[in-house]
N, C-alpha and C positions, 0 to 999 in steps of 0.2 A: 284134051278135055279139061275144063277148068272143077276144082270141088265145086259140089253143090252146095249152096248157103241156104242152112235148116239152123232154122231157132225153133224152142219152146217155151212156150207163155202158160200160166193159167188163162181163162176162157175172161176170169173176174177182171185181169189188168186193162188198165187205158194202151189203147190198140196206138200203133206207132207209123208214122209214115212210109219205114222204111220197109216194114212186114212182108209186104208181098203180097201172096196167097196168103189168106190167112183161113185155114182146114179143122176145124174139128174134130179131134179123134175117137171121142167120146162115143159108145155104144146109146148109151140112155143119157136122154138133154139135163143140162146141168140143173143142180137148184136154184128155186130165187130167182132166176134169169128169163125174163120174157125174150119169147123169140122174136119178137118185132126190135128189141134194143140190142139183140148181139150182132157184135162186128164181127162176121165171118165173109166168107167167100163160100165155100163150100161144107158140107157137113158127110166126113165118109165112115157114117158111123161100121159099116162094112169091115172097117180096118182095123176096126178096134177087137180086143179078145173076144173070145165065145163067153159068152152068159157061164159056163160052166168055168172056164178057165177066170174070169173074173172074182165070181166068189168064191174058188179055192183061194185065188192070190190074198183078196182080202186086203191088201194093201200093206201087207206085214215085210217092213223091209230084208228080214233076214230069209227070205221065198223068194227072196228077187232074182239072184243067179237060176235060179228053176223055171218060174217062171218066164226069166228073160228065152228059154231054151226051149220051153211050152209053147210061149208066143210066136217065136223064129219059127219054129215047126208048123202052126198052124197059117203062118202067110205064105209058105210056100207055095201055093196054089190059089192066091188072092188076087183078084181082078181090080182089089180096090187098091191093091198094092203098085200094081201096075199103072195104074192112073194117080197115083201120087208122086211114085217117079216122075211118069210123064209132066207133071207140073214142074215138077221140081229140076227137071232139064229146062225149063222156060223161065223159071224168075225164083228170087227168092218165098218160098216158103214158112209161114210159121206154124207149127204146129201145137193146138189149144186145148187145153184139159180142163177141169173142174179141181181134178185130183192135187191135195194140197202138196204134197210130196212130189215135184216135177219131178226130178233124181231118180225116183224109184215108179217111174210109170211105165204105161204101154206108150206115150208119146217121148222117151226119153230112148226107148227100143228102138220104135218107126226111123229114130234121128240118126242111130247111130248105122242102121243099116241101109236106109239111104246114102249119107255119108261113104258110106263103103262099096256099094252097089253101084255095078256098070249104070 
């Protein structure tokens, strides 16, 4: 089995040839951003945290390792988790945020445990 190729963009960047899928992970649609001008493929907002687990995070980098362990726990039993593998077994993948902090996101998680995941 070859690795899987996951990148992650902001949702804002000029979209790339090489992208792939390009998946939105975002629970609530970005700002500023008409939905008729973004370049995605699919939008699984499913995948992203719970509303609760979002605004504890907050986006405050030093909650990240908890978070990151909040997050892995609540996809354990994700349907949307499963259909991003499944993409992500068929072509490259990019995975898009709003969130300005790529590094410390829920699509920085999604990446790494794809990456690792049968």
């Amino acid at each position: 089995m070859t690795a899987r190729d996951i990148r992650v963009h902001r949702i804002y960047e000029q979209a790339a040839a090489d992208d792939g899928v390009r998946v939105l992970v975002d629970r609530v649609w970005p700002r500023g951003l008409r939905k008729d001008a973004a370049v995605l493929d699919v939008w699984l907002k499913d995948v992203a945290p719970s509303t609760e687990l979002r605004k504890w995070y907050g986006h405050v980098p030093e909650k990240f390792a908890e978070f990151e362990t909040r997050y892995r726990d609540e996809l354990t039993t994700s349907a949307a988790l499963d259909h991003l593998r499944a993409l992500a077994d068929e072509s490259t993948v990019t995975l898009l945020t709003a969130t300005k902090d790529v590094e410390h996101s829920q699509a920085a998680v999604l990446a790494a445990l794809l990456r690792e995941s049968p």
